[in-house]
Residue frames relative to the residue before (quaternion, step in Angstrom):
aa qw qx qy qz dx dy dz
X 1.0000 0.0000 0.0000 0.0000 0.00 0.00 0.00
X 0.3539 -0.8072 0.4441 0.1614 3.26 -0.79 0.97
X 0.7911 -0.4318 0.1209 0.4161 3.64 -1.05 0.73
X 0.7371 0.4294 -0.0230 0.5214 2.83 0.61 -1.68
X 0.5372 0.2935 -0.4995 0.6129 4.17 0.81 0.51
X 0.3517 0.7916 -0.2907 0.4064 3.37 0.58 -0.22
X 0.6893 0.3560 -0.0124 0.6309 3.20 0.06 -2.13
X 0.7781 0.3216 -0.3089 0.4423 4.10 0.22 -0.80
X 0.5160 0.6858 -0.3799 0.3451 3.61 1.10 -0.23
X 0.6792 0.5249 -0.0342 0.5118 2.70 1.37 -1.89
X 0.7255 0.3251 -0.3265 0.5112 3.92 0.93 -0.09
X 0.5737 0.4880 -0.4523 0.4777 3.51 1.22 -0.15
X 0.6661 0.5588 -0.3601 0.3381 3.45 0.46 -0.61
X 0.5468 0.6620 -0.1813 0.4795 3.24 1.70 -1.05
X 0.7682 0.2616 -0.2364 0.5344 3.73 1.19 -1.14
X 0.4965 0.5829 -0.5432 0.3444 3.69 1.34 0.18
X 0.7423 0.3575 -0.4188 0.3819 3.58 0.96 -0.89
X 0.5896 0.5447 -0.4850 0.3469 3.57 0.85 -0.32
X 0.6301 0.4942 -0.3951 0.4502 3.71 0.79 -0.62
X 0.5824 0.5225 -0.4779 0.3992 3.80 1.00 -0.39
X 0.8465 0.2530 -0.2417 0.4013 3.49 0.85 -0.91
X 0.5653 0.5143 -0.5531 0.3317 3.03 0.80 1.33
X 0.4697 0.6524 -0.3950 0.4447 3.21 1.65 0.40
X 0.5488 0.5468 -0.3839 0.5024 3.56 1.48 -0.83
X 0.8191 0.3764 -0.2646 0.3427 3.52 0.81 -0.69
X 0.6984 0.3196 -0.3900 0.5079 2.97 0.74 0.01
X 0.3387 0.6001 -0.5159 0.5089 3.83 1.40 0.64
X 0.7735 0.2817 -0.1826 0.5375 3.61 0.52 -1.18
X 0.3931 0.6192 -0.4815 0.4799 3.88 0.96 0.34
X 0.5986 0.6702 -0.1815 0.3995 3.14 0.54 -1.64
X 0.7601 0.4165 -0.1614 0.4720 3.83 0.20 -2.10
X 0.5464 0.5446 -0.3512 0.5305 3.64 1.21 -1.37
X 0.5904 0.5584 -0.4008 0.4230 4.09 0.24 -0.98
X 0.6808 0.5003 -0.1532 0.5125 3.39 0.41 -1.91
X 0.8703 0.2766 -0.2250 0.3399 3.38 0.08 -0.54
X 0.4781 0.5645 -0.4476 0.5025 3.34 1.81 0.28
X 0.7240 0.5055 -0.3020 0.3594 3.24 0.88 -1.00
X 0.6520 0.4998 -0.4036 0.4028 3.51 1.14 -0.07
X 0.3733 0.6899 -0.3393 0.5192 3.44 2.10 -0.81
X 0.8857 0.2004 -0.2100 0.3623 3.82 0.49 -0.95
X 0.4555 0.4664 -0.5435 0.5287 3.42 1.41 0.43
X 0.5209 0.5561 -0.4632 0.4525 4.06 0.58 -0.61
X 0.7831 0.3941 -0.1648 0.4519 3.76 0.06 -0.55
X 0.5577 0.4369 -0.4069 0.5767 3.73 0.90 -0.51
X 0.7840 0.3722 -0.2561 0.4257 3.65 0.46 -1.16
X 0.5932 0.5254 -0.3798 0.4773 3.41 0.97 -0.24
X 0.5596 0.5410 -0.2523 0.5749 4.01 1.05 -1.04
X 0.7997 0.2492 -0.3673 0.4043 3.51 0.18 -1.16
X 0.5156 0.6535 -0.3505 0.4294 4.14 1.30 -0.03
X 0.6653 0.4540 -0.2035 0.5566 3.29 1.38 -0.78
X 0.8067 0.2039 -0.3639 0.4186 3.33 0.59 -0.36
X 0.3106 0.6510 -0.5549 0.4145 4.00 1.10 1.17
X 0.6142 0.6539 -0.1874 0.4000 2.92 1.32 -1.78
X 0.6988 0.5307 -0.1944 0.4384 3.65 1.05 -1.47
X 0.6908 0.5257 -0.2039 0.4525 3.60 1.34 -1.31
X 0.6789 0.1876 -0.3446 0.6205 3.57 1.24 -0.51
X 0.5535 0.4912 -0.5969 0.3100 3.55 -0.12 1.02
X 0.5158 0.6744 -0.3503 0.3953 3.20 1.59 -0.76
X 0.5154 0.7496 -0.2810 0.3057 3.09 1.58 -1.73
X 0.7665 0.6100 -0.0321 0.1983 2.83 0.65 -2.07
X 0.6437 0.5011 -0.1053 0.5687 2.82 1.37 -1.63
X 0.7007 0.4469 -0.3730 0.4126 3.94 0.52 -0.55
X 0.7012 0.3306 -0.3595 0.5194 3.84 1.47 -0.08
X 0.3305 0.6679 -0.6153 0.2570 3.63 1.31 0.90
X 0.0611 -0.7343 0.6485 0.1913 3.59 -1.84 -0.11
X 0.0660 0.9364 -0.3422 0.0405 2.96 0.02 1.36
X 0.4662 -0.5624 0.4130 0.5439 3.77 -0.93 -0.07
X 0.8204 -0.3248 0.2860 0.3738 3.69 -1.75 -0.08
X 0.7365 0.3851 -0.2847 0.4777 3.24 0.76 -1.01
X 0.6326 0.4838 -0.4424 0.4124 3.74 0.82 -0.78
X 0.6859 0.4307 -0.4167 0.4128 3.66 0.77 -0.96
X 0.4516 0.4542 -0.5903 0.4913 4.17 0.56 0.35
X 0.5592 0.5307 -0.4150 0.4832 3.70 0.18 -0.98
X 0.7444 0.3893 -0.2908 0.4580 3.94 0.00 -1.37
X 0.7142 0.5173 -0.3316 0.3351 3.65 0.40 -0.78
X 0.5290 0.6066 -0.2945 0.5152 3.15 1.32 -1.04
X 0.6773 0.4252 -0.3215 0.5070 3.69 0.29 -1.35
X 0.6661 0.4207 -0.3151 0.5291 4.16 0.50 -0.85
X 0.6218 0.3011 -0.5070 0.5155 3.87 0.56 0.66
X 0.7499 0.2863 -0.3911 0.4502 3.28 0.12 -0.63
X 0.3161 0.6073 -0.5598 0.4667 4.18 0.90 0.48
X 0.7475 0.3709 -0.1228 0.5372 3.57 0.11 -1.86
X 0.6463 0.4754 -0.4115 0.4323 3.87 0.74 -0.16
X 0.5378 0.6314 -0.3477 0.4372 3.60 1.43 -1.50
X 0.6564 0.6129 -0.3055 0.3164 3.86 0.68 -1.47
X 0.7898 0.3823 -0.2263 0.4228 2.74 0.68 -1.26
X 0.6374 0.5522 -0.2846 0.4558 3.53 1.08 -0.43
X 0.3375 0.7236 -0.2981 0.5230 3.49 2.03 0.07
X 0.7539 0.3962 -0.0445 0.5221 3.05 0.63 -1.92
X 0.6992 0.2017 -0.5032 0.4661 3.81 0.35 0.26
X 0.6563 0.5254 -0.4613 0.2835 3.51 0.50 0.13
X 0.4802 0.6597 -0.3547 0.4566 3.45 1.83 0.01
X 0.6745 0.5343 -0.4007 0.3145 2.76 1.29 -1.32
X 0.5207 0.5934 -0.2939 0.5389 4.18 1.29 -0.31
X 0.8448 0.1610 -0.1778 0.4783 3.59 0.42 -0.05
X 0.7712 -0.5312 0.2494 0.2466 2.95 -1.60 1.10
X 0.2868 0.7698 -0.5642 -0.0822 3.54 -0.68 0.10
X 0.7727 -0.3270 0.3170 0.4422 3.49 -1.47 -0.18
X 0.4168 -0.5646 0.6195 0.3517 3.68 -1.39 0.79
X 0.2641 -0.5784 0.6736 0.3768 3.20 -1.75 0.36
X 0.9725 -0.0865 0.0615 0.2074 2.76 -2.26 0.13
X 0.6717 0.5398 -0.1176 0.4935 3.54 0.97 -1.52
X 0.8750 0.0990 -0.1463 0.4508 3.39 0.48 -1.32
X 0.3191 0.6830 -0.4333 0.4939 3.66 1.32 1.08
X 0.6172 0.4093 -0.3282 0.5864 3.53 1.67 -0.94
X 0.6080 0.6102 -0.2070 0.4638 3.52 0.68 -1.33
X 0.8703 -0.3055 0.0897 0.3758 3.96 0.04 -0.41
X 0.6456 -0.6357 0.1491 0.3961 3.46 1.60 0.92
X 0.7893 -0.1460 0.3805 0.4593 2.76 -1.24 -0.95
X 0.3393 0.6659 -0.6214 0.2351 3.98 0.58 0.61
X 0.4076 -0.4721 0.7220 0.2995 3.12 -1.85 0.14
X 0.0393 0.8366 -0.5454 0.0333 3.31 -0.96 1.16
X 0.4799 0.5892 -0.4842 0.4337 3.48 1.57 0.06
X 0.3902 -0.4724 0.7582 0.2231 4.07 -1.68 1.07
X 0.1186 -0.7937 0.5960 0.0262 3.11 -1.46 0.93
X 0.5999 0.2176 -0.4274 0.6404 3.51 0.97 1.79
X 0.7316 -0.5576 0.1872 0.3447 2.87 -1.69 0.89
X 0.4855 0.7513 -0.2293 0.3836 3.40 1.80 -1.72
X 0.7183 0.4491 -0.1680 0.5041 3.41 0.50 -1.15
X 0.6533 0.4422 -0.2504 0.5612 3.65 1.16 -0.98
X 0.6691 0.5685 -0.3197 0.3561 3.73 0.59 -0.28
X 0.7351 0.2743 -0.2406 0.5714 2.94 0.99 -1.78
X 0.4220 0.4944 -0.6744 0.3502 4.16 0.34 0.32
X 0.5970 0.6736 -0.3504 0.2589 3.36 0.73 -1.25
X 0.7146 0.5496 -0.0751 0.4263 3.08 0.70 -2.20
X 0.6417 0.4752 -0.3243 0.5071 3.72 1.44 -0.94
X 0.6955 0.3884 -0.4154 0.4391 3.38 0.29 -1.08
X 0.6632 0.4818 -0.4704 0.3268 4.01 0.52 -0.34
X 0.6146 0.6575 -0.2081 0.3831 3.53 1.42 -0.41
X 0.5639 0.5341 -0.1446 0.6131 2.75 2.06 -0.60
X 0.6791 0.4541 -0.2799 0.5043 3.49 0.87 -0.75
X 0.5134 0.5515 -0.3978 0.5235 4.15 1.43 -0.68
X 0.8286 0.4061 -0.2277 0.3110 3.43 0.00 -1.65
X 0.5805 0.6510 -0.3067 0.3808 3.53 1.47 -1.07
X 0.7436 0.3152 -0.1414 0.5725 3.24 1.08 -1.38
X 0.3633 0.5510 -0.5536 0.5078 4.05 0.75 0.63
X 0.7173 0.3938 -0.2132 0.5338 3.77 0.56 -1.48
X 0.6965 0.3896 -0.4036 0.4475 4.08 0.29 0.03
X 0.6264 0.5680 -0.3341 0.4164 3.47 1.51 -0.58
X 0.6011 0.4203 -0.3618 0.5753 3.38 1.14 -0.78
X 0.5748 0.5592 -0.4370 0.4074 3.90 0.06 -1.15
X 0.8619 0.2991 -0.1120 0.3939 3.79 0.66 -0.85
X 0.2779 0.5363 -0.4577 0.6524 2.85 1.85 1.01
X 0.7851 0.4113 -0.2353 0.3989 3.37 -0.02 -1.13
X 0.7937 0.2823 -0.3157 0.4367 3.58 0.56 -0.43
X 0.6571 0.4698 -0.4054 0.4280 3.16 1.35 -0.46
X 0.5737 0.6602 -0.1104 0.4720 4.02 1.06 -0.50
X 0.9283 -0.1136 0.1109 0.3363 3.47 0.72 -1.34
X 0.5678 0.2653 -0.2212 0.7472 3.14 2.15 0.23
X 0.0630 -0.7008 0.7012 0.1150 3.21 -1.74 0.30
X 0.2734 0.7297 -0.6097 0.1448 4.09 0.56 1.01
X 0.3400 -0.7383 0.4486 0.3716 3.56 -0.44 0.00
X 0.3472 0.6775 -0.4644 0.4525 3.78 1.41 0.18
X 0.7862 0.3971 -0.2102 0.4243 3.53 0.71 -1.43
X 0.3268 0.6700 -0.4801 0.4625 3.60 1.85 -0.20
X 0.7248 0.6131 -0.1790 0.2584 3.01 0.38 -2.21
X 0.8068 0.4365 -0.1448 0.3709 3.13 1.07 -0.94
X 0.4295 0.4831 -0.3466 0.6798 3.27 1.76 -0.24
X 0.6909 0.3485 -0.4599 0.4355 3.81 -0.21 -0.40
X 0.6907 0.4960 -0.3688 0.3753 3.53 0.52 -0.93
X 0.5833 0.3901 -0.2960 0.6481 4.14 0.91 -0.93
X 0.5878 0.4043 -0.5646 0.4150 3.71 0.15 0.37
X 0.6143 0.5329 -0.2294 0.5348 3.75 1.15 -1.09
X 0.7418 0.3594 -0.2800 0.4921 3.33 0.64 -0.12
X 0.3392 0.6613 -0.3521 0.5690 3.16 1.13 -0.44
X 0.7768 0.3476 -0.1685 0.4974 3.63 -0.78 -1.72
X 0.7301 0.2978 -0.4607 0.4076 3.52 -0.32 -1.53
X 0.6486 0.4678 -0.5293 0.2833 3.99 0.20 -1.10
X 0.8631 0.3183 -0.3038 0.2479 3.70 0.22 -0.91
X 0.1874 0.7722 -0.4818 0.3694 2.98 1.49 0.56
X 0.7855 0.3029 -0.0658 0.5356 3.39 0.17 -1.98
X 0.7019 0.3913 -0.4860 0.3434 3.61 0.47 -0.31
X 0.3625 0.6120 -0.4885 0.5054 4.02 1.83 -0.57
X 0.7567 0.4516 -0.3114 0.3556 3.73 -0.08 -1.40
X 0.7002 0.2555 -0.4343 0.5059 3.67 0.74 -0.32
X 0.5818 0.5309 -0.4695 0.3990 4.00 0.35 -0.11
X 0.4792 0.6084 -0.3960 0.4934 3.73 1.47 -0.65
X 0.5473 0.6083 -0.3795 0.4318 3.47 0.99 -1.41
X 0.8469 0.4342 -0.0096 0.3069 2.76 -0.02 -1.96
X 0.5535 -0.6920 0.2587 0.3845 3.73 1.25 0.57
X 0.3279 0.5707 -0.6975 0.2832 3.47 0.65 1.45
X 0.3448 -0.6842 0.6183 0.1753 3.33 -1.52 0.45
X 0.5016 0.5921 -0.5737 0.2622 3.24 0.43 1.23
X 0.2146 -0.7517 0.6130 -0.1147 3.93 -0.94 1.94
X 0.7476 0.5014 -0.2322 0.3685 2.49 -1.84 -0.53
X 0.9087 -0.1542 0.0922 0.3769 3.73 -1.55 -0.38
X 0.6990 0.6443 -0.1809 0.2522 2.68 0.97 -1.40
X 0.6314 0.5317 -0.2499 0.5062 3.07 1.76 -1.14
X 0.2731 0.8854 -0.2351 0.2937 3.33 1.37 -1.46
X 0.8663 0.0665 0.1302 0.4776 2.83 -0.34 -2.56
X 0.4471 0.3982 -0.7140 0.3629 3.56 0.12 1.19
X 0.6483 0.5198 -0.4174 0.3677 3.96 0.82 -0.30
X 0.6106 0.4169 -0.3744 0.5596 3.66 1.02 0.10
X 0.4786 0.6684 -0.3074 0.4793 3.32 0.97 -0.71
X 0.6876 0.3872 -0.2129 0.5762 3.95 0.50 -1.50
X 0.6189 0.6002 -0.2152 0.4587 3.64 0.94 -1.28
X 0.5938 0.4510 -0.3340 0.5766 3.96 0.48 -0.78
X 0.7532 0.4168 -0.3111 0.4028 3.65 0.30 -2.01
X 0.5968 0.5039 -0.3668 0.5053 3.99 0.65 -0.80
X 0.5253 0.6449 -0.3136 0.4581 3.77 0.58 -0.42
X 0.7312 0.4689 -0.0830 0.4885 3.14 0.74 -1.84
X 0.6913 0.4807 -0.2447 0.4808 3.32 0.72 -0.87
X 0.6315 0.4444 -0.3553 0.5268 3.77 1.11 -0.22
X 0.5377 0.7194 -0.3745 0.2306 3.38 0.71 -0.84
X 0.4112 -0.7308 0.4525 0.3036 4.11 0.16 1.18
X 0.4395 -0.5377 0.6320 0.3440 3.64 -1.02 -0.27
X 0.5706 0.3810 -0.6811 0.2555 3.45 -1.47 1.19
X 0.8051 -0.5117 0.1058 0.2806 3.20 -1.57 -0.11
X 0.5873 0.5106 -0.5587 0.2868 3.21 0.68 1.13
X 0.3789 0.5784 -0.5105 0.5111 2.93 1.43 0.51
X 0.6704 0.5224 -0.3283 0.4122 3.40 0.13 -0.85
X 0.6287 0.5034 -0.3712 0.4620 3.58 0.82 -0.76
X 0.5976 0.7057 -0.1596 0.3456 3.16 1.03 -1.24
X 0.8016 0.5600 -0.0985 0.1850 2.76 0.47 -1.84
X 0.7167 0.4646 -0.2629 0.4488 3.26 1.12 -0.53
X 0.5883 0.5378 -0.4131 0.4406 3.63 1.49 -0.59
X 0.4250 0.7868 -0.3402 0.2909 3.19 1.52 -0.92
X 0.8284 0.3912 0.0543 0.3973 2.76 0.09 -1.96
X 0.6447 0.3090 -0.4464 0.5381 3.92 1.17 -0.15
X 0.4763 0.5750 -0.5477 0.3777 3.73 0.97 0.02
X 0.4385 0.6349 -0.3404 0.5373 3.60 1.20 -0.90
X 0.7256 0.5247 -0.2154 0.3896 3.29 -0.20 -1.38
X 0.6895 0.5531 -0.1535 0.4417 3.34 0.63 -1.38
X 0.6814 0.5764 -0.2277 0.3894 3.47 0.45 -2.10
X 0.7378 0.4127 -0.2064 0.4927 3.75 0.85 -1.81
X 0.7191 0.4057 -0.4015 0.3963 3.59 0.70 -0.22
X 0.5815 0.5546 -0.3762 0.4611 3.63 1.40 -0.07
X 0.7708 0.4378 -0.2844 0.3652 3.16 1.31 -0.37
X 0.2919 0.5694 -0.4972 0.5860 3.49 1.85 -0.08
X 0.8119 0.3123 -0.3038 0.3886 3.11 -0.46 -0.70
X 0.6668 0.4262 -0.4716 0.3889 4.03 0.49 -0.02
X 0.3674 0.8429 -0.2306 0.3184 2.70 1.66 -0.85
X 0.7147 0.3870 -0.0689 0.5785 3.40 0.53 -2.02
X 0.5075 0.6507 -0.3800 0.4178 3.73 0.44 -0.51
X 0.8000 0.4719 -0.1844 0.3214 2.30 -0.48 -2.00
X 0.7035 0.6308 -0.1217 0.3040 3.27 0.36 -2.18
X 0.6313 0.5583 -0.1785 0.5079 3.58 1.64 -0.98
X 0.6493 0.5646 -0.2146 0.4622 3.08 1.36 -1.62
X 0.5965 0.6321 -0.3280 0.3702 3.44 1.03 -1.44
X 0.6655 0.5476 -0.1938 0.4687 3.20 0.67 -2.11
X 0.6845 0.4671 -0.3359 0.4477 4.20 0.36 -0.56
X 0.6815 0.4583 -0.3288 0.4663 3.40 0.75 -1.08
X 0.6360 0.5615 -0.2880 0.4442 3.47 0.81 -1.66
X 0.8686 0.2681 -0.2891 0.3001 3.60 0.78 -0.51
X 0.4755 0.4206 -0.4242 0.6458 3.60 1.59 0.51
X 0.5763 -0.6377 0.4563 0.2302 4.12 0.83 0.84
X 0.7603 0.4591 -0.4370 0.1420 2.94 0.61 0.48
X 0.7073 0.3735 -0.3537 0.4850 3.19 1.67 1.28
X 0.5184 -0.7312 0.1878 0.4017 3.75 -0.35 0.68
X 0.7879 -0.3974 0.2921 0.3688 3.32 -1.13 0.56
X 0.8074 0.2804 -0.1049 0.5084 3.32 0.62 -1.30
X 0.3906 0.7116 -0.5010 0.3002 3.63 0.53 0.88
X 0.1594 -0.8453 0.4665 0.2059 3.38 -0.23 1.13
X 0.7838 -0.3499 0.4088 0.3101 3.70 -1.63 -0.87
X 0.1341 0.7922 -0.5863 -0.1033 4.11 0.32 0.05
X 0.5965 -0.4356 0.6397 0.2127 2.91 -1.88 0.14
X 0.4747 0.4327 -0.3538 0.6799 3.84 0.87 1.32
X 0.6398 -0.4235 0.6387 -0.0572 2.18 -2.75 -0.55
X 0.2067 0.8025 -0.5544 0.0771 3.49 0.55 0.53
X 0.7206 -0.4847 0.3533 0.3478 3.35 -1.77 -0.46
X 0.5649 0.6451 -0.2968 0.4202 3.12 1.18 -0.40
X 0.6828 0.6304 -0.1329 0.3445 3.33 1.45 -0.70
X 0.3635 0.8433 -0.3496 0.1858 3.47 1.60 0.33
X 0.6297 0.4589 -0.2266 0.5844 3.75 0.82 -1.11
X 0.9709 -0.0336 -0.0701 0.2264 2.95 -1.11 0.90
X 0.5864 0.5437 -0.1862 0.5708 3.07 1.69 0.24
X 0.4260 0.7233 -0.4252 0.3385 3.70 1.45 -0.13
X 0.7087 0.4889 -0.4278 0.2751 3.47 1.40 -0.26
X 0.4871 0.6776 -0.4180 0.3590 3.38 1.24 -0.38
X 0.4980 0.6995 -0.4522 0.2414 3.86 1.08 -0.62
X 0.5642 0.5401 -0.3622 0.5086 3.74 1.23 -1.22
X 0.6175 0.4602 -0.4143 0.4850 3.93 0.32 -0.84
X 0.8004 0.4544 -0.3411 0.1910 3.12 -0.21 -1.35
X 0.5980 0.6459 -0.2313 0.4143 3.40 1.97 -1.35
X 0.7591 0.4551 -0.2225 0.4088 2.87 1.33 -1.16
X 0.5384 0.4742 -0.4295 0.5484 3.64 1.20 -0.11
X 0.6826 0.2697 -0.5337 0.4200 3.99 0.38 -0.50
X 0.4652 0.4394 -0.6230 0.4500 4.45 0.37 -0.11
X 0.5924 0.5489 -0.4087 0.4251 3.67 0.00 -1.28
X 0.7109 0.2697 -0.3361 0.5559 4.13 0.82 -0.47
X 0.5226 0.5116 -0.5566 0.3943 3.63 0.45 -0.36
X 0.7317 0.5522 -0.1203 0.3811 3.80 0.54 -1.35
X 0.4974 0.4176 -0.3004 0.6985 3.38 1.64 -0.22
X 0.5837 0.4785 -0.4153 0.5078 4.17 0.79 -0.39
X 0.8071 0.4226 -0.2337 0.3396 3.55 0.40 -1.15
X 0.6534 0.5432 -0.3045 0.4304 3.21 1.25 -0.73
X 0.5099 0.5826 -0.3528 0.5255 3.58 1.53 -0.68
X 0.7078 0.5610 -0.2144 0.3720 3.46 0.52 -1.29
X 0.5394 0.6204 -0.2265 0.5224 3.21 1.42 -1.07
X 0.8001 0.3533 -0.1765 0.4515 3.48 0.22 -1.78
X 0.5048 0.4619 -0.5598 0.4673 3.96 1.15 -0.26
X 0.6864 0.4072 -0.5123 0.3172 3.56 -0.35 -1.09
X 0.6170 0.6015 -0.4687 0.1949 4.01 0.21 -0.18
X 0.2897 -0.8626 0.3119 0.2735 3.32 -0.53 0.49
X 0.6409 0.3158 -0.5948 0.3684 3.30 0.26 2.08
X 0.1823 0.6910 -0.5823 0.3876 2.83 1.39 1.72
X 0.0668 -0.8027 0.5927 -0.0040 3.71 -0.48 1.37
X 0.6451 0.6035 -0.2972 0.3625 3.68 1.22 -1.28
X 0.2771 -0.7424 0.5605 0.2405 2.98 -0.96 0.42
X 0.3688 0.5384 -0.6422 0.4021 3.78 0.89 -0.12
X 0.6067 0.5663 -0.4724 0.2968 4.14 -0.20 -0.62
X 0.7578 0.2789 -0.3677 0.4613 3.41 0.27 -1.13
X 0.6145 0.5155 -0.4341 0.4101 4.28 1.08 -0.91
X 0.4499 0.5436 -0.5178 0.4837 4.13 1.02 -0.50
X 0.7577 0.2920 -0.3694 0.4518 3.53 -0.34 -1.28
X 0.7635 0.2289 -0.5024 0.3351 3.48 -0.48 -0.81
X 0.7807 0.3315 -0.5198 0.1019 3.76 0.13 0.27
X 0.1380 0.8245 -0.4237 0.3487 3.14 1.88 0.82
X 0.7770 0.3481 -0.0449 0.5226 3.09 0.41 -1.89
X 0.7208 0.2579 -0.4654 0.4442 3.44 0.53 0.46
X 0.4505 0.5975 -0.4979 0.4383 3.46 1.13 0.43
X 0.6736 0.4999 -0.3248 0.4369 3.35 0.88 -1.13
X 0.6615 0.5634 -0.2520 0.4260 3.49 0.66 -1.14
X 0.5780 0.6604 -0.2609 0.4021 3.35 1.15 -0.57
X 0.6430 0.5398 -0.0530 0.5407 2.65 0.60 -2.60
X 0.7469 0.3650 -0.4007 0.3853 3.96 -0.27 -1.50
X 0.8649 0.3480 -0.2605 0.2511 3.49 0.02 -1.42
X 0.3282 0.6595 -0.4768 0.4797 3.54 1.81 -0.33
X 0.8303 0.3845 -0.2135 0.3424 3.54 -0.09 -1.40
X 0.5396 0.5379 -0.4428 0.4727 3.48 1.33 -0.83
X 0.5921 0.6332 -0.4280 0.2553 3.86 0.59 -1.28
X 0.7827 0.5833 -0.0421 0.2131 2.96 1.20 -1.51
X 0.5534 0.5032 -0.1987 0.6333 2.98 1.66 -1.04
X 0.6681 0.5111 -0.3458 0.4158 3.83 0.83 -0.66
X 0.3860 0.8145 -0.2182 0.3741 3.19 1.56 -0.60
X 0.7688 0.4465 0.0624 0.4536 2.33 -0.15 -2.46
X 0.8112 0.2591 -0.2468 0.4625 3.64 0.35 -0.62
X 0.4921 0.3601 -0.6333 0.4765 3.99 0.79 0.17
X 0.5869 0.5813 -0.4320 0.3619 4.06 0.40 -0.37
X 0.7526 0.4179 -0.2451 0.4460 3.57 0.97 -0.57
X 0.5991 0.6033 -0.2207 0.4780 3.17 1.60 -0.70
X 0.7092 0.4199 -0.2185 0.5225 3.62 1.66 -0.46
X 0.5081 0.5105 -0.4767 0.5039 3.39 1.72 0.02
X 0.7284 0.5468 -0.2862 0.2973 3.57 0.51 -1.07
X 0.6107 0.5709 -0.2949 0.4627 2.97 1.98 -0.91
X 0.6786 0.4258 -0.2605 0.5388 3.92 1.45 -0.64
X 0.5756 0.3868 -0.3614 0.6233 3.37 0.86 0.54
């Protein structure tokens, strides 16, 4: 046998034994798979038994009559009930479950829950990286058209990356929802009117109510992306302090709002924020205004305003809740101190 068959003998043999033990591993990969997946049907079906079990005890206990000392005994058991739940819910947040409604239309039947924290974070950490840079590239785009062009292609194209924009973080919110963020309520809401308004826009014909339009349009644009850079950076700080004295959850993300968590240092953003949801009331009226004329033919006008004014209505009273909140909560610390 010459040298050089040799030399190829000697490296095939090498990748036969290495290719055996990657078959063992990924043979015993495989069994590990199989047997997680029975690990996480065992536990869904076990969780979803426990918490029948929990609902007719609840039952139970509310037709008790008891003496003084038994009802301590009950109360106790009704914290660690309302404690059990919640300890329910982070163990879901690890196992598979059904899409709701949205992302069943959107991409089926997938399994969309990450099943470690690492994997849950950095989705997390992307989709916020996505939401900075996305809205950096609509702020400038609405500089430029609103500032130094006037083509309506380049309209077209800022309305359309606004629609794309929304619809993406829709579905990418809905799988972090999955996945045990605790953002509800409005917030989710308005990115679907939000995707809705921008799809609007993007139909909207050239003539001169667009033109009238167009320029308030576009510095609201202008405006909106620079309020959010800037909640953006906030927030993200704020998040990162709380998250590290524990007293918020990993997977909380950034919104386009006000929440409760937001109180230190962050009271200045409240004047922006008010003023950008009036700044929608006034985009409602002016729409409203320009339908009643009578070579107002488009409909996109009267669907713009009404989703103005439910943005505003949204946005204002969401944020009023909050700040009222937030301060009968401070007003009762200061008062127990």
């Amino acid at each position: 046998m010459s040298q050089d068959l040799a030399d190829v003998v000697n490296e095939w043999t090498g990748l036969e034994e290495e290719y055996q033990h990657l078959q063992d591993t990924h043979k015993r990969y495989l069994q590990k798979l199989d047997e997680i997946s029975k690990l996480q049907n065992n536990c869904s079906s076990s969780i979803a038994r426990q918490r029948k079990k929990l609902k007719e005890l609840s039952r139970q206990i509310k037709k008790k009559k008891l003496s003084q000392e038994d009802a301590n005994t009950l109360a106790e058991i009704k914290d660690k009930l309302k404690t059990r739940q919640n300890v329910f819910t982070e163990m879901e947040a690890f196992l598979p479950k059904k899409n709701g409604l949205y992302l069943s239309l959107v991409l089926g039947n997938v399994n969309v829950t990450l099943l470690s924290k690492q994997s849950k974070f950095a989705y997390k950490d992307e989709y916020e990286k996505f939401k900075l840079y996305l809205t950096v590239i609509l702020l400038l785009l609405s500089f430029i058209c609103y500032g130094f062009v006037s083509y309506r292609f380049l309209d077209a194209i800022l309305n359309f990356l606004l629609v794309w924009f929304y619809c993406t973080l829709t579905i990418r919110e809905s799988i972090l929802i999955t996945n045990g963020s605790r953002i509800k309520g409005w917030w989710v809401f308005h990115h679907y009117i939000s995707a809705f308004l921008s799809g609007v826009m993007l139909t909207w014909p050239d003539g001169n109510l667009y033109k009238m339009f167009r320029g308030q349009f576009l510095a609201y644009c202008l405006y909106q992306s620079f309020v959010q850079c800037l909640q953006y950076y906030y927030q993200s700080g704020c998040l990162y302090r709380l998250r590290t004295l524990g007293e918020r959850h990993n997977m909380d993300l950034t919104v386009e709002g006000f929440q409760s968590w937001m109180w230190k240092g962050l009271t200045f953003l409240l004047p922006f924020l008010f003023f950008g949801h009036f700044w929608q009331l006034f985009n409602g009226l002016c729409l409203f205004r320009m339908a009643r004329l009578p070579d107002c033919k488009e409909w996109q006008v009267l669907v713009c305003g009404l989703c103005f004014l439910i943005l505003f209505m949204g946005n204002f009273f969401t944020t009023l809740a909050v700040v009222r909140q937030k301060s009968k909560k401070r007003n009762q610390k200061s008062k127990s101190l």
